[in-house]
N, C-alpha and C positions, 0 to 999 in steps of 0.2 A: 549961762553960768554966772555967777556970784563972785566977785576979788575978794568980799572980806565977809568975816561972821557977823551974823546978827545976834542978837539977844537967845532969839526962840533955835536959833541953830548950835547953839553954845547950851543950849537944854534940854534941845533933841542928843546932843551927841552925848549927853550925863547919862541921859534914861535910856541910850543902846547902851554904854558902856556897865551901867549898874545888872541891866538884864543880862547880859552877855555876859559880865562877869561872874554872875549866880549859874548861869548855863555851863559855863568853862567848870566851877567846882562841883556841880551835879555831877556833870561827866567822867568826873574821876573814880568814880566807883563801876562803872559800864567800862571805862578806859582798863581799869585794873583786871577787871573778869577778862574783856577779852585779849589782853596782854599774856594770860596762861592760858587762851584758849587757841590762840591765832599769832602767838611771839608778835612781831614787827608788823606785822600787819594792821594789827590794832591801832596804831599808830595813825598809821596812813589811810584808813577807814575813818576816823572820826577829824583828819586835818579836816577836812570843809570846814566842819561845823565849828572850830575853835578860829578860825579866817573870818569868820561873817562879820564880826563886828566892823572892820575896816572897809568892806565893797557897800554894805549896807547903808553905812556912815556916809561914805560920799555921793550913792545913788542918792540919797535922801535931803542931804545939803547941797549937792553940789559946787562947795567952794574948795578948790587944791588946797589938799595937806589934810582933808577929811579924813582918808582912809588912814593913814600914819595915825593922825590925832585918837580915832575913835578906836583902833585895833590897840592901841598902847593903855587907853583910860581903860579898857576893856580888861584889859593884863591887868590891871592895876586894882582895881575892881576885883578881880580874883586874887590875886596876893592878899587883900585885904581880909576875902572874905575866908583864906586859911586855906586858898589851894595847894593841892598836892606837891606841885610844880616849886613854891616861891618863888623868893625873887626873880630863876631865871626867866620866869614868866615874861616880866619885863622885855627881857633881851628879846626873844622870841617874838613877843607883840610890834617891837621895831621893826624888825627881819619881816612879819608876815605884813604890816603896814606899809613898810617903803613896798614890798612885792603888789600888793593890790592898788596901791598909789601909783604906781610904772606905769600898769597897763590902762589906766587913765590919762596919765601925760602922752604917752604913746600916741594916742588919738588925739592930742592937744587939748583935751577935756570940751571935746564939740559933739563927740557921739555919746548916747547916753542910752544905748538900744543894747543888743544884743554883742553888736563886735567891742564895745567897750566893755561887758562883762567877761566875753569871753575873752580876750586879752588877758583884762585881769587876773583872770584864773589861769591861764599859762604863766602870766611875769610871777603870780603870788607862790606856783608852785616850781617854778624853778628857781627865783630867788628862795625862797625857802628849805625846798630840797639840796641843793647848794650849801647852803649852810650848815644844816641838817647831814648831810653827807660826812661830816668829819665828826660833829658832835655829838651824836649818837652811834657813829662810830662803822655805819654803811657801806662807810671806802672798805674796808673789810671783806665786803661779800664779795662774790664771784656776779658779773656782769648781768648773768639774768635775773639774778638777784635782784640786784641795782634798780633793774629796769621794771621789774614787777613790783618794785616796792613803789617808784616815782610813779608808775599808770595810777596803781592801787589811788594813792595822793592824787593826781588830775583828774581823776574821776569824783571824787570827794569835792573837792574842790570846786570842779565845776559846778558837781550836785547842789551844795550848799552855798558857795558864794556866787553862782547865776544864777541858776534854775528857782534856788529858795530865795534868790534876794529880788528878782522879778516877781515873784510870786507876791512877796510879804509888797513892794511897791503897790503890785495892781491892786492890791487887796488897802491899802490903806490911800489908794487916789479913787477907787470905788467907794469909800465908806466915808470921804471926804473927811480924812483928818489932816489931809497934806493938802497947801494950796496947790497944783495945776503947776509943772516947771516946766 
């Protein structure tokens, strides 16, 4: 692991947060359909894919504070680009950032296999659910409710910020665009 940014890491976390950010407002037209097709649900089916920017970030750089940095520039990125969301995006990109950053401190940022992603994906979805819990307004529902909405989200979650962010690693240290960490 790395104490501080380099150059080429301060440019990787630009071009995840530009891409990501064009992915977050693609999705809002997929998010909208299935939002009348599947109420709440929608929601918590597509969290993974709006989380990747931040596990992705730090799998890739591996210096603390990656995943905060790249899930926030990622927000940011999409605000700009006119998403659905605004500003709150911002808010949200902290919330899902410090959640995928945990489960990396968690481990003191020494594992970088499988129990640091999946960590992450539990601290990113229950810091997020948590939060998510009053602001969308979930404390409302009746408990199984609750609780099939938060799986719906750790399934998501894992899906896309493990299972895809392993993937997108092995595929870019097979194609040698990443030096060997």
């Amino acid at each position: 692991m790395k104490k501080k940014f380099q150059l080429q890491d301060v440019i990787l976390l630009a071009i995840i947060a530009i891409v990501f950010g064009a992915i977050f407002v693609g999705t809002d037209y997929l998010y909208n359909f299935l939002t009348m097709a599947i109420g709440p649900f929608a929601n918590e089916a597509l969290f993974g894919l709006w989380i990747m920017a931040g596990p992705l970030s730090i799998y890739l750089v591996r210096v603390p504070g990656a995943a905060i940095i790249g899930e926030v520039l990622g927000a940011a990125a999409e605000v700009i680009f006119g998403g659905t969301f605004g500003a709150s995006a911002l808010i949200s990109g902290i919330v899902q950032g410090i959640g995928s950053e945990l489960g990396f401190t968690l481990l003191r940022y020494k594992n970088w296999g499988w129990p640091a992603l999946t960590t992450s994906a539990i601290t990113t979805t229950v810091v997020s659910f948590g939060y998510e819990l009053f602001r969308l307004g979930y404390v409302h529902y009746h408990l199984p409710m609750i609780l099939a909405l938060f799986s719906v989200r750790l399934i998501s979650v894992f899906l896309f910020g493990a299972v895809c962010v392993q993937a997108i690693f092995k595929m870019l240290s097979r194609s040698k665009v990443l030096k060997q960490v």
